[in-house]
N, C-alpha and C positions, 0 to 999 in steps of 0.2 A: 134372336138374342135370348129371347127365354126360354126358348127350346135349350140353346149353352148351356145355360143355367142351368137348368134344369137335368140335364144329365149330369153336370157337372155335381151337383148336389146330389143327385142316386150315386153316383160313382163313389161320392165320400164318406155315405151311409152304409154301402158296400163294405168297403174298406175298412172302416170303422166298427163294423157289425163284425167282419171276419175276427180284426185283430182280438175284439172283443169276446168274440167265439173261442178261440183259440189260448187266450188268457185264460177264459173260464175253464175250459177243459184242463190245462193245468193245475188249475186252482185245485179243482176236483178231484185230480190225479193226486196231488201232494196231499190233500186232506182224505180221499181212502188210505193212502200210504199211512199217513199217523194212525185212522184207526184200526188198521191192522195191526201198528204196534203196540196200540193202548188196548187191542185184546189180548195179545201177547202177555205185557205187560200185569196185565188182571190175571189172565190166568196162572202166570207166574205168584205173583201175589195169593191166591184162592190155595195153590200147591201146601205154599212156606206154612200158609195158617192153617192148614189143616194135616199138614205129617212132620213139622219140628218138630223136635224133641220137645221141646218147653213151649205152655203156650206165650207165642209174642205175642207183645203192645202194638195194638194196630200204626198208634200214633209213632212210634219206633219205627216199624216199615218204613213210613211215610218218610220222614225223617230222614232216612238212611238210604232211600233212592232219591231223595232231589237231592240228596249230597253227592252221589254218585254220578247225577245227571251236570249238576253246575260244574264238580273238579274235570269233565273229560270235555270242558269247552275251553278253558283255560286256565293258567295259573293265577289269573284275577278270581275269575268269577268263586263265588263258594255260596254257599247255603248258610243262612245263619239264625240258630234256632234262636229263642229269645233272648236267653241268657247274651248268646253272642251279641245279637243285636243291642244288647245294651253296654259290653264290652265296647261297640263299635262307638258308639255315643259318645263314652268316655273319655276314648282317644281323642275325639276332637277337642277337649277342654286343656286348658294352659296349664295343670298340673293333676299328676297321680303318681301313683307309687310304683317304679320300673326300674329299669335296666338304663333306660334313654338309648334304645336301638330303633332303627327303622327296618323293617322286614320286608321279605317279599317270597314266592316261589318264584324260583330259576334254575332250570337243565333238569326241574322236576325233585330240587334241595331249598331246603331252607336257606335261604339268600341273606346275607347283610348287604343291606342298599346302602348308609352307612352309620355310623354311630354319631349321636350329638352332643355337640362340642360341651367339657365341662361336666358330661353325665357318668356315674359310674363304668357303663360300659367303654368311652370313651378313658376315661384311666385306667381301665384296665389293660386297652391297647388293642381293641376288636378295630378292625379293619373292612372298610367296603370290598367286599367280595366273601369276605369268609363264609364259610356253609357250615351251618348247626349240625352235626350230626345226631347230637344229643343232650338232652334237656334234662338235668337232675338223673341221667341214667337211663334214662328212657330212648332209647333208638327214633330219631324224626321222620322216620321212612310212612309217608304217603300222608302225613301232617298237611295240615291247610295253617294259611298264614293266621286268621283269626285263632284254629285251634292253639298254637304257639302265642301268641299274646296273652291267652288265657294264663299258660304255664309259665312265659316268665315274667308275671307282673304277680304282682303280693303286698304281705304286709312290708312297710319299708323297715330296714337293718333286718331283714330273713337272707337268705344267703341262696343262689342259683348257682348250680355248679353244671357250664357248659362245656361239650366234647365239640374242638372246633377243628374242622378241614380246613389249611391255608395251602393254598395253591402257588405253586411255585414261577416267579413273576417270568425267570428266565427260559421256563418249557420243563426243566427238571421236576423229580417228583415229589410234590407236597406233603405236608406233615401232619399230623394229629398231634394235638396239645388241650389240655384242661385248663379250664378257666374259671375261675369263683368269685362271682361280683355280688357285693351288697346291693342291697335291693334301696331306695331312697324317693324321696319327694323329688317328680321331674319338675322344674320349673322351667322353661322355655325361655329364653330372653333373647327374642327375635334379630338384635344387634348387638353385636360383642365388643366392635373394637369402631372406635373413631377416632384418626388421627392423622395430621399434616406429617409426612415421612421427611420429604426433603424437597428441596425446592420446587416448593408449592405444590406440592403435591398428596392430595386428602387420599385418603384408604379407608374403606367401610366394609368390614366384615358379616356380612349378612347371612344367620346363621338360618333361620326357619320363614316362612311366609306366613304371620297368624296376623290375627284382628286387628292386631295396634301397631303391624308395620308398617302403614304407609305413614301414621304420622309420627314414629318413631324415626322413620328414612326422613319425611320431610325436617324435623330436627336435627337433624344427623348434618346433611346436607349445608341448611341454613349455619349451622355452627363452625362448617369448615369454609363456608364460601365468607364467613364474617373475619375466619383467620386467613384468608387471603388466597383461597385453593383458585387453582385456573390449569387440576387436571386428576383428573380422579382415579382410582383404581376398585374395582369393585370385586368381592372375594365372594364367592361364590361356593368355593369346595366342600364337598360336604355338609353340604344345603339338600335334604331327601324334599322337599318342596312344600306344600303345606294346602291353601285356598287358591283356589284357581282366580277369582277376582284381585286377591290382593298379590297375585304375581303380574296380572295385567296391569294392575295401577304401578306397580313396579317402573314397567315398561313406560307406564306413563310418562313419565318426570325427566325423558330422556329424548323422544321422538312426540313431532307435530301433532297435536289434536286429530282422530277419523280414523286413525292410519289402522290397518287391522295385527292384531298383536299376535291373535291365534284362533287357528279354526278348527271345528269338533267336525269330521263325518262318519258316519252310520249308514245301516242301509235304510233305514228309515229318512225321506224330507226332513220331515222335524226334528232328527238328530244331527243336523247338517247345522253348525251356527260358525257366527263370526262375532269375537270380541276383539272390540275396539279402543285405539285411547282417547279418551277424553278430556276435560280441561283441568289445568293442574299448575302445581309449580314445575317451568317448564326450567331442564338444563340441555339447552339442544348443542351450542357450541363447544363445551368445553370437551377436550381432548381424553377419552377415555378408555380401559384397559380392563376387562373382565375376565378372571381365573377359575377356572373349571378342573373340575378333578372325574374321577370316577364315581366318588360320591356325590357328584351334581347332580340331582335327578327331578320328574316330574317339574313342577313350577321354574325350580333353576333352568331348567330346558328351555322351557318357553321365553325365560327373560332373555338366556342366553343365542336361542335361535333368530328370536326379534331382532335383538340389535346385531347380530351378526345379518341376516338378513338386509336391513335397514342401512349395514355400514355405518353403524351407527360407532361401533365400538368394536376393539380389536379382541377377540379371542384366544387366550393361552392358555397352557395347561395340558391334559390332556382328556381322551375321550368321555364324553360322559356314559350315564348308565342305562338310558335307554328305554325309561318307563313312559309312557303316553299316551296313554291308555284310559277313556273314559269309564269309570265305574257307576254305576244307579244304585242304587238303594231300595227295592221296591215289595213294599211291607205285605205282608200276607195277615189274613184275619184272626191269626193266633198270636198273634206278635210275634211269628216270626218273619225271617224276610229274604231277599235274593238281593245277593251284591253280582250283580251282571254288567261283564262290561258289553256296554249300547254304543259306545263310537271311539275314535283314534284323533289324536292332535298333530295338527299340522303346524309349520311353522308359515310366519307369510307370503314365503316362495314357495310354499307349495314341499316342502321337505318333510316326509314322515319319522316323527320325533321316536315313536314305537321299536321298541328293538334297534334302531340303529343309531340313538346315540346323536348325538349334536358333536364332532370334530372339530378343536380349534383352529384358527389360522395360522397360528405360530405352534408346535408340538414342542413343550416343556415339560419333563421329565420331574417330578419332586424331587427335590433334595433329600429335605428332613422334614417329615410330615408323615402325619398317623393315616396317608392319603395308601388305597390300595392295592390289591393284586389283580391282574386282568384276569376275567370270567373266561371260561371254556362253553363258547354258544354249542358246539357242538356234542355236546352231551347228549347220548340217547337213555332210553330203560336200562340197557344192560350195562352201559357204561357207572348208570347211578347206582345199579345192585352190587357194583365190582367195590364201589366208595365203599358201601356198609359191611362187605366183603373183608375190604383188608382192616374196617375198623375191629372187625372180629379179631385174626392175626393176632393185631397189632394191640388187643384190648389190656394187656398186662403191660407196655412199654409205654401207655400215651405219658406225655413229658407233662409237666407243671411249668404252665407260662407264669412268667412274674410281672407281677401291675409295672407300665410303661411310666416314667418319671416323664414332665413335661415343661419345657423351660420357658422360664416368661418370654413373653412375644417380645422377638429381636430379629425385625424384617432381613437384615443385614445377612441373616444366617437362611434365607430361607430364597433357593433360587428363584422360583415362580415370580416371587415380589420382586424381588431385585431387576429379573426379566422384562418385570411392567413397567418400573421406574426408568427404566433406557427406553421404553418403547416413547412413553409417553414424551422424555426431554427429545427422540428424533422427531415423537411430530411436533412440539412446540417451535422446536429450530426450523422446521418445514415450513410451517406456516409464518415464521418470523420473516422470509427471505422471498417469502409469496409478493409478487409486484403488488 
């Protein structure tokens, strides 16, 4: 018997010794590989400094290869010198002076993810999908999204005058138009609208995820459950998403205590997490209907995959936008820093939110809403050089858009709503008839 043992134990030391062997040998492999290119690299470097024309700033170099290094990992990641990083700061605060757009790179174009509700750019009539092509006159070609934040936030009543690519919903060819929005105090007010529609039926327009939504929502909620709701409709469109926490507590106030809401993986273990819901005011029974747009993004994602998931709540609308994408923040000793994305969100079935968008269960087309154009995933380089291509052409005919009028909220006129409000009385009538 301890002879078994005993080989048995050489056998797994073997084994283990080998695999171990063979990891290190890789290790090795991949770590000559880098410094072959970090000589590379230097000697490149040693060239630029010694035969440019002008002598450069070392700290310049620097600078302008980890920028080059973070844009060719993806359209998240960017380099962000100090300056930026304190740009990036400020974005997270519930008011500054902008546009009130939410941005992003996509097909390798300045993206609108979408506009928010009530901000200048939203009356002006900017649309989720539109692509920047130009910023004050300035051409956006190979732009990072933090460099574009920079230019269009300002002092407020200064004036931005964008060149916008709108893509044509039906496959035909899109158009170039000009656009000049006053610059203003963004002020964020996390819920717009609360109100009993029709036969008992509450609606909550849930515009951003910041600090005071969950107990802005738990108000919300208590206010209409006091006027008699027993079926909710929750509005989502154009919601770019906000705090990853407070879209989980979202989810809370709808599904059981534990249940997992959303999950981060990386190739890192430690990038791998699971958030969960926890105790709360709970509305688990009541029959409900959540509306998604293309402007739904990041956090709306997650609320909205959750409870589709969950069956918690029905789905309309149409596709979302598809960002899922974990960003880090992770500071360098000059103050500057690296925005890298370390992992991707899943939904609780295991659905990658990243690029592919969260799909209603019911496909509702907008009526009349500032909701917008479907993206072209398939955009390559050449395709985006041919964009700045015809804006050249076309540089003496771009059209002058004119700010979009907006009619006070009248659900009556607005299909999506009307869509949820039927949804919701066939399943009230379902459950009436239930033995």
């Amino acid at each position: 018997m301890r002879k078994k043992i005993l080989i048995v134990s050489v056998i797994a030391v073997l084994v283990f010794g080998f695999n171990y062997f063979v990891y290190s040998q890789n290790e090795r492999k991949k770590r000559n590989e880098l410094y072959k290119q970090l000589e590379l690299f230097s000697d490149g470097l040693s060239l630029v400094e010694a035969e440019f024309v002008d002598a450069p700033k070392s700290r310049d170099l620097i600078y302008g290869a980890l920028k080059g290094m973070l844009s060719s990992l993806d359209p998240y990641s960017e380099f962000l010198d100090p300056e930026s990083r304190k740009e990036l700061e400020v974005g997270t605060e519930g008011e500054f002076g902008g546009l009130g757009i939410e941005i992003t790179i996509k097909d390798e174009l300045l993206t609108v993810i979408t506009p928010i509700e009530d901000t200048p750019a939203w009356k002006a009539g900017l649309k989720s999908g539109d692509r920047i092509v130009k910023i004050n006159a300035e051409l956006t070609r190979n732009i990072t999204a933090s460099e574009a934040v920079k230019k269009l936030r300002g002092k407020p009543g200064t004036e931005v005058a964008l060149t916008i690519l709108r893509e044509d919903k039906s496959g035909g060819q899109g158009r170039f138009f000009e656009v000049k929005i006053t610059r203003d105090i963004i002020k964020v007010k996390d819920i717009k609208n609360t109100s009993i529609l029709e036969d008992n039926i509450g609606y909550i327009r849930l515009v951003e995820f910041r600090k005071n939504t969950p107990a802005d929502l738990d108000t919300a909620l208590a206010q209409l459950k006091k006027s008699g709701m027993d079926g909710l409709i929750l509005d989502l469109r154009n919601n770019p998403g906000g705090l990853l926490d407070v879209a989980v507590k979202t989810v809370d106030r709808f599904i059981p205590t534990g249940k997992v809401v959303v999950s981060t993986k990386g190739r890192l273990a430690s990038q791998d997490m699971e958030y969960k819901s926890a105790n709360g005011a709970k509305y688990l029974d009541i029959p409900m209907v959540l509306i998604v747009n293309e402007g739904s993004a990041s956090g709306s994602e997650i609320v909205a995959g959750a409870l589709q998931d969950y069956k918690r709540a029905v789905l309309i609308g149409t596709k979302t936008f598809g960002k899922g994408a974990v960003q880090s923040v992770l500071p360098l000793s000059d103050g500057s820093a690296l925005k890298l994305t370390t992992s991707k969100w899943f939904t609780p079935g295991g659905r990658l939110i990243h690029t592919q968008g969260i799909i209603p269960d019911i496909v509702v087309e907008a009526g009349r809403s500032p909701s917008g154009d479907k993206l072209d995933s398939s955009a390559g380089p050449a395709e985006v050089e041919k964009v700045f291509e015809n804006l050249k052409e076309k540089a003496q005919g771009v059209e002058k858009e004119q700010p979009v009028s907006f009619e006070e909220f009248d659900y009556k006129k607005d299909n999506q709503i009307v869509r949820a409000i039927d949804i919701i009385k066939g399943i009230k009538v379902y459950k009436a008839i239930q033995p």
